[in-house]
Residue frames as qw, qx, qy, qz and C-alpha x, y, z in Angstrom:
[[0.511, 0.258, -0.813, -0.110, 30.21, 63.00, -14.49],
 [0.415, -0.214, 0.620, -0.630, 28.32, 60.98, -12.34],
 [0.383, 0.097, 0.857, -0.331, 25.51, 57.84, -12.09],
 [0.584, 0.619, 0.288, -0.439, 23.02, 59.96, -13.53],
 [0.278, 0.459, -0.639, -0.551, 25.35, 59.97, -17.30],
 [0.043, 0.249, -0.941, -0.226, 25.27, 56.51, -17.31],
 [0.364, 0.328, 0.775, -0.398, 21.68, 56.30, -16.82],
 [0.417, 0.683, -0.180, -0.572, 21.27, 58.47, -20.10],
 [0.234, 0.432, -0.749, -0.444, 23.25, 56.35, -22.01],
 [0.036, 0.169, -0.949, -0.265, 21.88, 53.52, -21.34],
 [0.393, 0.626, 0.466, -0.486, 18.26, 54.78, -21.97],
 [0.544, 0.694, -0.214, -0.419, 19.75, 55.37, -25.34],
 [0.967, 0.199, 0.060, 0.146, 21.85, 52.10, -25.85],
 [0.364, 0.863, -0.237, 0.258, 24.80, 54.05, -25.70],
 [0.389, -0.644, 0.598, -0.275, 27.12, 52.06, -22.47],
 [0.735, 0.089, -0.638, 0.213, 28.92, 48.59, -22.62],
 [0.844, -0.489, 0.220, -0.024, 29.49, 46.57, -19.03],
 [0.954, -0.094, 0.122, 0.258, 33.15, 45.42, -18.51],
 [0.342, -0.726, 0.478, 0.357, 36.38, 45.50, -18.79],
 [0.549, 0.117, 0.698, 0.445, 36.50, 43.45, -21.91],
 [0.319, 0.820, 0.471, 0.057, 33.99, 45.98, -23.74],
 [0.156, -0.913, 0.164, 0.339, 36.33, 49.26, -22.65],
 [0.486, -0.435, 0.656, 0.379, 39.29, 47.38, -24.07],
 [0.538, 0.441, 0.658, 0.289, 37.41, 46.22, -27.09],
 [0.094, 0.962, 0.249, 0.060, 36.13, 49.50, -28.20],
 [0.360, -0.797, 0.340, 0.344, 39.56, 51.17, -27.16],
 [0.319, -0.505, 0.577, 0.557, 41.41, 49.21, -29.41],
 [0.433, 0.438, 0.743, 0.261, 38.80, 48.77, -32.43],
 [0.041, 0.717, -0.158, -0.678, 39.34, 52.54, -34.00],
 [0.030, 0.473, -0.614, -0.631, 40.24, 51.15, -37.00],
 [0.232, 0.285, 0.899, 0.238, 38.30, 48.02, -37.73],
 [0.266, -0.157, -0.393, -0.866, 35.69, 49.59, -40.25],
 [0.455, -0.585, -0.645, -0.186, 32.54, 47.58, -38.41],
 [0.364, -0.454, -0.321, 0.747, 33.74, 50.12, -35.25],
 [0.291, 0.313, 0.278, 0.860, 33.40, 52.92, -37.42],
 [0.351, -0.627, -0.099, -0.689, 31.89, 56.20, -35.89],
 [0.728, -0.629, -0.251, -0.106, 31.98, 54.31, -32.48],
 [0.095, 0.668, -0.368, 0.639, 33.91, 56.26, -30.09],
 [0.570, -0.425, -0.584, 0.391, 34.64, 56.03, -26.32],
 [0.028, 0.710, -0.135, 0.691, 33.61, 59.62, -24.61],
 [0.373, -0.671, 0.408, -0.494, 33.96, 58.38, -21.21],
 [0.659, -0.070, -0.721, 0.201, 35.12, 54.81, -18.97],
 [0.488, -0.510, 0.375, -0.601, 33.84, 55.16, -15.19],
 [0.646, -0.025, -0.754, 0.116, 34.72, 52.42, -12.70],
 [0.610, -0.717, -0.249, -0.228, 33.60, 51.57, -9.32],
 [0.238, -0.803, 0.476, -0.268, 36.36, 52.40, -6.10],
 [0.699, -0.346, 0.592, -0.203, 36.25, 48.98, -5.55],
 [0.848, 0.434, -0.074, -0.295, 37.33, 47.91, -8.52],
 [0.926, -0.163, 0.211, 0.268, 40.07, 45.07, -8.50],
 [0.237, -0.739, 0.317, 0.546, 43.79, 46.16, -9.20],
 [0.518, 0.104, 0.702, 0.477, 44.32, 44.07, -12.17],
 [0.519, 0.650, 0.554, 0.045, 41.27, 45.46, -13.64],
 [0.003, 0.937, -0.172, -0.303, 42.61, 49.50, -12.98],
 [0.154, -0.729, 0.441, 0.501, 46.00, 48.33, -14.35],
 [0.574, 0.426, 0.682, 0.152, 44.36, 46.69, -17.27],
 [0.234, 0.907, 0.337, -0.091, 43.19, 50.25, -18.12],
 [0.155, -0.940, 0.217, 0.215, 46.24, 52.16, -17.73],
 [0.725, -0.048, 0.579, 0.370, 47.92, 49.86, -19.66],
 [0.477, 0.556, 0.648, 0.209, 45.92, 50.19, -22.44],
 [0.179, -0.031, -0.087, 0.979, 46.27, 54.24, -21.78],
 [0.191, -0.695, -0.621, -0.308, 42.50, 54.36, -21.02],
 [0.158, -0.208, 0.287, -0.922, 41.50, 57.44, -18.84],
 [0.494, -0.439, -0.750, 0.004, 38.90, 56.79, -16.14],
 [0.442, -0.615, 0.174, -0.630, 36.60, 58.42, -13.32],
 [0.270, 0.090, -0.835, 0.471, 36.34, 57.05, -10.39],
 [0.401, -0.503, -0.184, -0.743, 32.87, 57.00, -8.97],
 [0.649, -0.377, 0.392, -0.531, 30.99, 54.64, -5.79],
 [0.458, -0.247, 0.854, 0.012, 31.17, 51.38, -4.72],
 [0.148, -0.144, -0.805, -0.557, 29.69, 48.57, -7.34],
 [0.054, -0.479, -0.820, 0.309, 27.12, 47.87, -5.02],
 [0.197, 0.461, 0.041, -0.864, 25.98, 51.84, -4.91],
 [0.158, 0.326, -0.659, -0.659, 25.87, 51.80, -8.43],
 [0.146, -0.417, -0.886, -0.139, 23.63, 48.42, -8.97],
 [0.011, -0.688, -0.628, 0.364, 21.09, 49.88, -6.85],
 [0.042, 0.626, 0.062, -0.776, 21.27, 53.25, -8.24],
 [0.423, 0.300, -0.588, -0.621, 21.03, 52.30, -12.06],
 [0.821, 0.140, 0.329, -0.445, 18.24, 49.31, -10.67],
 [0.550, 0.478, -0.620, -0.288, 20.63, 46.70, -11.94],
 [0.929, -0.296, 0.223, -0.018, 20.48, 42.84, -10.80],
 [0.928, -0.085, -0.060, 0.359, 24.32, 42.66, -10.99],
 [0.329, -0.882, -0.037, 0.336, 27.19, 44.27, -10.51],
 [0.719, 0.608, 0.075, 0.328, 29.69, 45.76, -12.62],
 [0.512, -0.523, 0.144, 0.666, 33.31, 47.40, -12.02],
 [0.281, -0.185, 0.458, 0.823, 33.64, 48.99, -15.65],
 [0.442, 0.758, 0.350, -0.328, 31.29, 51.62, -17.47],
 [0.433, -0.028, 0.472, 0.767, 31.99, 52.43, -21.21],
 [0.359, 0.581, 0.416, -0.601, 30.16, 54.98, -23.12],
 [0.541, 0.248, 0.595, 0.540, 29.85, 55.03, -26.17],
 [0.060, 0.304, -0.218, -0.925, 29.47, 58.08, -28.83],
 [0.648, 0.217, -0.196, -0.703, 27.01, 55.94, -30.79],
 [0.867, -0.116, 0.410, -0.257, 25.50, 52.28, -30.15],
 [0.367, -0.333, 0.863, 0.099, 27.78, 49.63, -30.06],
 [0.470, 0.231, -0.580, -0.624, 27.43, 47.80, -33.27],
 [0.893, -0.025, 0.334, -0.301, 24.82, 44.35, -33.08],
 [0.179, 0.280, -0.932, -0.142, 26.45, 41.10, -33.23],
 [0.824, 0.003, -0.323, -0.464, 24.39, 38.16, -34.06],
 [0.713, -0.377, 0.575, -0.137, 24.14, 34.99, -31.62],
 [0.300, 0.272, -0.879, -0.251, 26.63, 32.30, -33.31],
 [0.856, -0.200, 0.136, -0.457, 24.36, 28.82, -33.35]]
């Protein structure tokens, strides 16, 4: 479990950003557009704010624990930073921009 997963997944479309995404996905099991989409893993940076962690454990999410955000950006060549990885089992259904 490590950097490199999350570089897989999201060469295949298969990772959400945030703490709203983990939570979404967590608690959308049932809604039939969710269907087949699974969480197989939630990884958060060390430095991730307390709220966010006891956001998770609320929810009864399970989580790794990996490097700082910073690390991370640089290591998955991202221009921002993120506290909350989600994977997904299969790609996160497309929603359409509201105009």
């Amino acid at each position: 479990m490590s950097v490199k997963e999350i570089q897989e997944a999201m060469e295949k479309g298969n990772v959400c950003f945030g703490i709203r995404q983990a939570l979404k996905y967590a608690n959308r099991s049932a809604d039939p557009k969710f269907k087949g989409v699974k969480l197989s893993n939630i990884f958060i940076a060390k430095d991730t704010r307390e709220e966010t962690v006891e956001k998770l454990e609320s929810a009864g999410i399970e989580f790794i624990v990996l490097k700082s955000k910073e690390s991370i950006a640089k290591e998955l060549n991202l221009d921002f930073e993120c506290e909350v990885f989600s994977l997904v089992s299969k790609g996160a259904p497309s929603v359409k921009a509201k105009k």
